[in-house]
C-alpha positions as CSV (number, residue, x, y, z in Angstrom):
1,X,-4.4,22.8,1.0
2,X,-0.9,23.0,2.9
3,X,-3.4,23.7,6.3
4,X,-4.8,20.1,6.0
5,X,-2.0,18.4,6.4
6,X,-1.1,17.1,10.3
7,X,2.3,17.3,11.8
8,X,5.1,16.3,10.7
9,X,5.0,16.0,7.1
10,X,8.1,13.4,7.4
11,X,9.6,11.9,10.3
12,X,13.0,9.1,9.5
13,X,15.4,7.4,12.2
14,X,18.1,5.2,12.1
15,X,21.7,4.2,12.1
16,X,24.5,5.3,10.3
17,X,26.1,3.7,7.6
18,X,29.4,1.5,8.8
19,X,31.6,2.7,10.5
20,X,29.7,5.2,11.7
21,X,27.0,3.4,14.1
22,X,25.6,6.9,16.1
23,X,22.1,7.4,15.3
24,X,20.3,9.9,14.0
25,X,17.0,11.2,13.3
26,X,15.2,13.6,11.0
27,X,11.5,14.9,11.2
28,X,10.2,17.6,9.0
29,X,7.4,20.0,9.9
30,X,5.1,22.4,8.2
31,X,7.9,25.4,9.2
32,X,11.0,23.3,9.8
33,X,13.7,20.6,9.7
34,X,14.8,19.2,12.4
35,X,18.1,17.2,13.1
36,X,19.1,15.1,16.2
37,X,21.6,12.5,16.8
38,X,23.0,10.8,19.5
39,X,26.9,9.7,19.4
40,X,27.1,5.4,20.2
41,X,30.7,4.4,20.7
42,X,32.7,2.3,23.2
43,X,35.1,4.7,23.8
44,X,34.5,6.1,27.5
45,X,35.4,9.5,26.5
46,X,32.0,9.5,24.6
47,X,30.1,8.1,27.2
48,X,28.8,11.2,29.0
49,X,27.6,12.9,25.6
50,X,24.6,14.4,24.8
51,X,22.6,13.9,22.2
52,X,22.8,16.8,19.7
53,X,20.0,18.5,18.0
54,X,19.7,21.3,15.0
55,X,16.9,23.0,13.5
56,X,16.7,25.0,10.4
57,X,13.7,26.5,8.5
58,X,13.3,25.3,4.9
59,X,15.0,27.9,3.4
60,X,18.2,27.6,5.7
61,X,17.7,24.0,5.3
62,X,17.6,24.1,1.3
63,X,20.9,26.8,1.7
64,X,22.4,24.4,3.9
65,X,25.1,21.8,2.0
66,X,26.6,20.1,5.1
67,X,23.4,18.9,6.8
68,X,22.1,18.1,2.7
69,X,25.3,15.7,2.9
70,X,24.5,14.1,5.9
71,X,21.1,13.6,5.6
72,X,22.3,11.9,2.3
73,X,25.0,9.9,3.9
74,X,22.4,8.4,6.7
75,X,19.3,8.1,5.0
76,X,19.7,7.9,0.9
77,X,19.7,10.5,-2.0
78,X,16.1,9.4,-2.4
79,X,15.2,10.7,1.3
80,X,17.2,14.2,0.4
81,X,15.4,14.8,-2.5
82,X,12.0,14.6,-0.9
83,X,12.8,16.5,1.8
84,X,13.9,18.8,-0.8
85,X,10.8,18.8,-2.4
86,X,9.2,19.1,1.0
87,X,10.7,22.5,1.9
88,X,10.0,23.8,-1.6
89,X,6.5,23.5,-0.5
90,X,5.3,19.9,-2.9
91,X,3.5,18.0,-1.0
92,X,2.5,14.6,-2.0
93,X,-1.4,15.0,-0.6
94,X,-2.4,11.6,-2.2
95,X,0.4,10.0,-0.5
96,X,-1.4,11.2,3.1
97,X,-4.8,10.2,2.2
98,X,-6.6,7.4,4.9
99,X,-6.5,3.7,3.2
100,X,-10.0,3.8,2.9
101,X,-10.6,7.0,0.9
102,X,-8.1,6.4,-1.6
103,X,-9.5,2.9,-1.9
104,X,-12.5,4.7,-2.8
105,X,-10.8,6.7,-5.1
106,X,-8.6,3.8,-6.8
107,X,-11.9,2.1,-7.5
108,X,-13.2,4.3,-9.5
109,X,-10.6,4.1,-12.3
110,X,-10.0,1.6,-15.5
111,X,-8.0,-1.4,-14.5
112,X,-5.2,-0.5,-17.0
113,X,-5.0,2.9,-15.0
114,X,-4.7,1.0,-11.9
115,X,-1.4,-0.8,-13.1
116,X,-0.2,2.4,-14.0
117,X,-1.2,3.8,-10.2
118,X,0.2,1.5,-8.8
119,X,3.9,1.7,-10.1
120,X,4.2,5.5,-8.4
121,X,4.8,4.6,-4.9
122,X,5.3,1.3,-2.4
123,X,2.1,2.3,-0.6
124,X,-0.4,2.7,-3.8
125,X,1.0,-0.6,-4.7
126,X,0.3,-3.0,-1.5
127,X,-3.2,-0.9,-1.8
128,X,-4.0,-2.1,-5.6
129,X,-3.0,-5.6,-4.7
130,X,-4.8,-5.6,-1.2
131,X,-7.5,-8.2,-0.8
132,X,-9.8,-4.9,0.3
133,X,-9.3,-3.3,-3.3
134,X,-10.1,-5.9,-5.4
135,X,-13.1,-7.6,-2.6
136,X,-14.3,-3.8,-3.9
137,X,-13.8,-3.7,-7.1
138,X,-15.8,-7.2,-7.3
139,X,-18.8,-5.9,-5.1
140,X,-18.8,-2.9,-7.4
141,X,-19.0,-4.4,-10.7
142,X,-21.8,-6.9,-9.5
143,X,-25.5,-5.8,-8.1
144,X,-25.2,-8.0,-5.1
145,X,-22.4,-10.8,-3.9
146,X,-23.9,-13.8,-3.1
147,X,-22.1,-15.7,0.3
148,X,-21.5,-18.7,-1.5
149,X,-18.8,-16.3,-4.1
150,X,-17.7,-14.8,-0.8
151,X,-16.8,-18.1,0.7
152,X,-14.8,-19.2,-2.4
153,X,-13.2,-15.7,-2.2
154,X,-11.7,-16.5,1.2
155,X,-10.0,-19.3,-0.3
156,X,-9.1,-18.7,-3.7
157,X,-8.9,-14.5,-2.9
158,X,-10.7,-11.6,-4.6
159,X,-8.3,-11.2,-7.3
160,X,-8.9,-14.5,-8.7
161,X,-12.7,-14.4,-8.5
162,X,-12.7,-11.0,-10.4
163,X,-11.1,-12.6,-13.3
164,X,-13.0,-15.9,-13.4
165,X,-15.8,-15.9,-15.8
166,X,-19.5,-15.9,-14.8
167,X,-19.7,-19.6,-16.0
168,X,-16.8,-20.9,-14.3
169,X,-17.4,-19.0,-11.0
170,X,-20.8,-21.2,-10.9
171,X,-18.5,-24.7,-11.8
172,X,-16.2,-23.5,-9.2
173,X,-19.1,-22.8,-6.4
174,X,-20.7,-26.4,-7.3
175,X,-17.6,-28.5,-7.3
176,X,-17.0,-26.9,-3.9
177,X,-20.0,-27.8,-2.5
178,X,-19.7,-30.9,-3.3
179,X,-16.2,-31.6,-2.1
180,X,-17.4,-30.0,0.9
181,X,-20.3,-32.8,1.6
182,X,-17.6,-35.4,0.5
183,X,-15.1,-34.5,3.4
184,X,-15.1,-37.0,6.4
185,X,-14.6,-34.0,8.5
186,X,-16.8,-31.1,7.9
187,X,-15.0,-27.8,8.0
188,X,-12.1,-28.8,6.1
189,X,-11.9,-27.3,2.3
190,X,-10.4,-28.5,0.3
191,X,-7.9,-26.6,-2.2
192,X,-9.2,-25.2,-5.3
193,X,-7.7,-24.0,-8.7
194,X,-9.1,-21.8,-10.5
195,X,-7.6,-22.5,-14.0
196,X,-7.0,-19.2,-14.8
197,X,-4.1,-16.8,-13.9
198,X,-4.6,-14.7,-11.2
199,X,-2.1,-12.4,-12.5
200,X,-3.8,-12.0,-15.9
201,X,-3.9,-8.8,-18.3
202,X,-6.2,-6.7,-15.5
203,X,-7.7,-5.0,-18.9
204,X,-9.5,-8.6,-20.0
205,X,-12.8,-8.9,-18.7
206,X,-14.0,-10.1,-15.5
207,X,-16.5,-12.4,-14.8
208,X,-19.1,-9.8,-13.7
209,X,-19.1,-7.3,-16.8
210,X,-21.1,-9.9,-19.3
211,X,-24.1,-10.2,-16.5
212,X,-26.6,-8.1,-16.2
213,X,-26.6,-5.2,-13.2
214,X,-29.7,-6.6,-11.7
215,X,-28.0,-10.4,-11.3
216,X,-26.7,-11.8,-8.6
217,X,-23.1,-12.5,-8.6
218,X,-23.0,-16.2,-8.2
219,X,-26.5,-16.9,-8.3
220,X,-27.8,-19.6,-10.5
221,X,-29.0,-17.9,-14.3
């Protein structure tokens, strides 16, 4: 598994923390850590340096406590730890997975597994809450997405249609049309609520598990 991963596994730059301002820079690679940093300072006896640079393997890395204390100074515990973790040979392989596939993936569990998901990491969590995720999880759940739920989706967002009943969906569709007809300037929606949280209990129901598979989501019964 370790040969599908691309180069680097990690890369992190930045400043130091005040009063240190040189910066730094650390990029991990399938064999390797690797340590530069380049010395910022007013004084002119510091002008003509050079940046500096030090690589390690993970094991001289992981025997190393100096360069664990500065990686921790400039960049976090957190950041040490998974290096750590790195060079011990656990790699996060969900973590490097395209967008789309784990999309894929995420769509394929229970909603109250998806809160759960989406508490590991910063990226799962913009993905759970990502207008693409739940535009999927609504085309999934329903045989076929008519354009008139798709337009009120652009408005309103996916989220919010998922969790508005069948019945209300089809209010919601008519009372935009006719709004739409009523405005002196065609083109122009106007705002909608939906009347129900967006941020509701993701385990109640949606509107789409009560139809039948073979109905269209939208559609008139």
């Amino acid at each position: 598994m370790a040969s599908l991963l691309t180069e680097p596994l990690f890369e992190i730059s930045g400043s130091g923390p005040p009063p240190n301002n040189n910066f730094y820079s650390l990029t991990v690679t399938k064999a390797e850590v690797i340590w530069r940093w380049w010395r910022i300072s007013p004084r002119s006896v510091y002008r003509t340096s050079k940046p500096g640079q030090l690589k390690e393997s993970h094991q001289d890395f992981l025997d190393d406590p100096e360069l664990q204390r500065d990686v921790s100074m400039v960049f976090g515990l957190h950041i040490l730890q998974y290096i750590k973790a790195l060079c011990q040979g656990h790699y996060d392989y969900l973590e490097r997975l395209p967008d789309s596939l784990l999309l894929r993936i995420i769509n394929y569990l229970e909603l109250e597994h998806v809160v759960q998901l989406e508490r590991t990491s910063h990226k799962l969590r913009q993905l759970c809450g990502s207008e693409e995720f739940w535009e999927q999880a609504v085309r999934q759940r329903c045989n076929t997405v008519s354009a008139d739920v798709a337009a009120l989706a652009l408005q309103v967002g996916w989220r919010s249609i998922f969790f508005t009943h069948k019945l209300q969906l089809q209010k919601l569709i008519s009372r935009r049309k006719l709004k739409s007809e009523e405005l002196p300037h065609p083109g122009v929606a106007p705002e909608l609520s939906l009347g129900t949280d967006s941020h509701s209990d993701p385990r109640s129901s949606s509107h789409c598990e009560d139809q039948n598979p073979e109905q269209t989501c939208g559609s008139k019964s």
